[in-house]
C-alpha positions in Angstrom: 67.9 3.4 96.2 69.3 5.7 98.6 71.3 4.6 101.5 72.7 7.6 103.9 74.7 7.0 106.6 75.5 9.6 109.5 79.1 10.6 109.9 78.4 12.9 112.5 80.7 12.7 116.0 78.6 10.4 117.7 77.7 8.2 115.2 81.5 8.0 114.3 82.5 7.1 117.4 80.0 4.5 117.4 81.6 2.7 114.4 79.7 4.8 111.2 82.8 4.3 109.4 82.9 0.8 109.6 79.9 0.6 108.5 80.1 2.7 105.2 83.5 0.2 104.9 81.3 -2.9 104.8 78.2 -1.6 103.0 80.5 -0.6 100.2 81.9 -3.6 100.2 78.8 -5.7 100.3 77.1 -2.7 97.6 80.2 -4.1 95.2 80.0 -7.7 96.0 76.2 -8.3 95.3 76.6 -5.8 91.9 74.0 -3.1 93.2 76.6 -0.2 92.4 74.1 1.0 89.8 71.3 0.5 92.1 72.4 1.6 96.0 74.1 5.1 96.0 75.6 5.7 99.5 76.0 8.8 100.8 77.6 10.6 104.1 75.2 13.2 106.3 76.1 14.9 109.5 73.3 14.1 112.1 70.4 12.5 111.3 69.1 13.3 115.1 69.2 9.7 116.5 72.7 9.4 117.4 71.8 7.7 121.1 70.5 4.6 120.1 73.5 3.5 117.1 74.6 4.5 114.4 72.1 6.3 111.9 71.4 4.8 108.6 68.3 6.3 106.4 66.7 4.0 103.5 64.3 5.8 101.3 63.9 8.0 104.0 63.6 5.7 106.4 65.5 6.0 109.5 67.7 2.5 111.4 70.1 2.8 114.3 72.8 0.3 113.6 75.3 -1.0 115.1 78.6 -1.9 113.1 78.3 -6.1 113.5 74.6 -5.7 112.5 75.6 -4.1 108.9 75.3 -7.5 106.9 71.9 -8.5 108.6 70.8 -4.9 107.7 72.1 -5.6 104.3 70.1 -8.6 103.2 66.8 -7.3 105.0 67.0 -3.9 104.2 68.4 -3.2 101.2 68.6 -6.5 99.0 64.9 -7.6 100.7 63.7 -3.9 98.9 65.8 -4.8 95.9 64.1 -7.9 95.1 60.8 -6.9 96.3 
């Protein structure tokens, strides 16, 4: 699965690299490393409403204290799907 998360100047300064902190942490924890790859883009063209995170080409604005929810919907709900 491909998780991309926009490091882009407005997206950083709304918290992106927290965010790529606490997915890779949760990415680790759970054991998805073989399964999640996490990558870095410059602007995903969303930047006004959070942070912008693309799923399977799917595009989320997040906000850094949303990550885990995001986490176990998004990307573990797919996983076990």
């Amino acid at each position: 699965m491909k998780v991309t998360i926009c490091i882009g100047s407005a997206c950083h300064l709304k918290g992106s690299r927290e965010i790529i902190e606490k997915m890779q942490k949760l990415v680790a924890a759970n054991g998805l490393s073989d399964q999640v790859d996490l990558n870095g883009a410059f602007c995903s063209g969303n930047c006004d409403h959070g942070v912008c995170v693309t799923v399977e080409d799917q595009l989320y604005s997040l906000k850094p204290e949303d990550t885990e929810e995001f986490f176990q919907k998004e990307i573990l709900g797919r996983l076990k799907a």
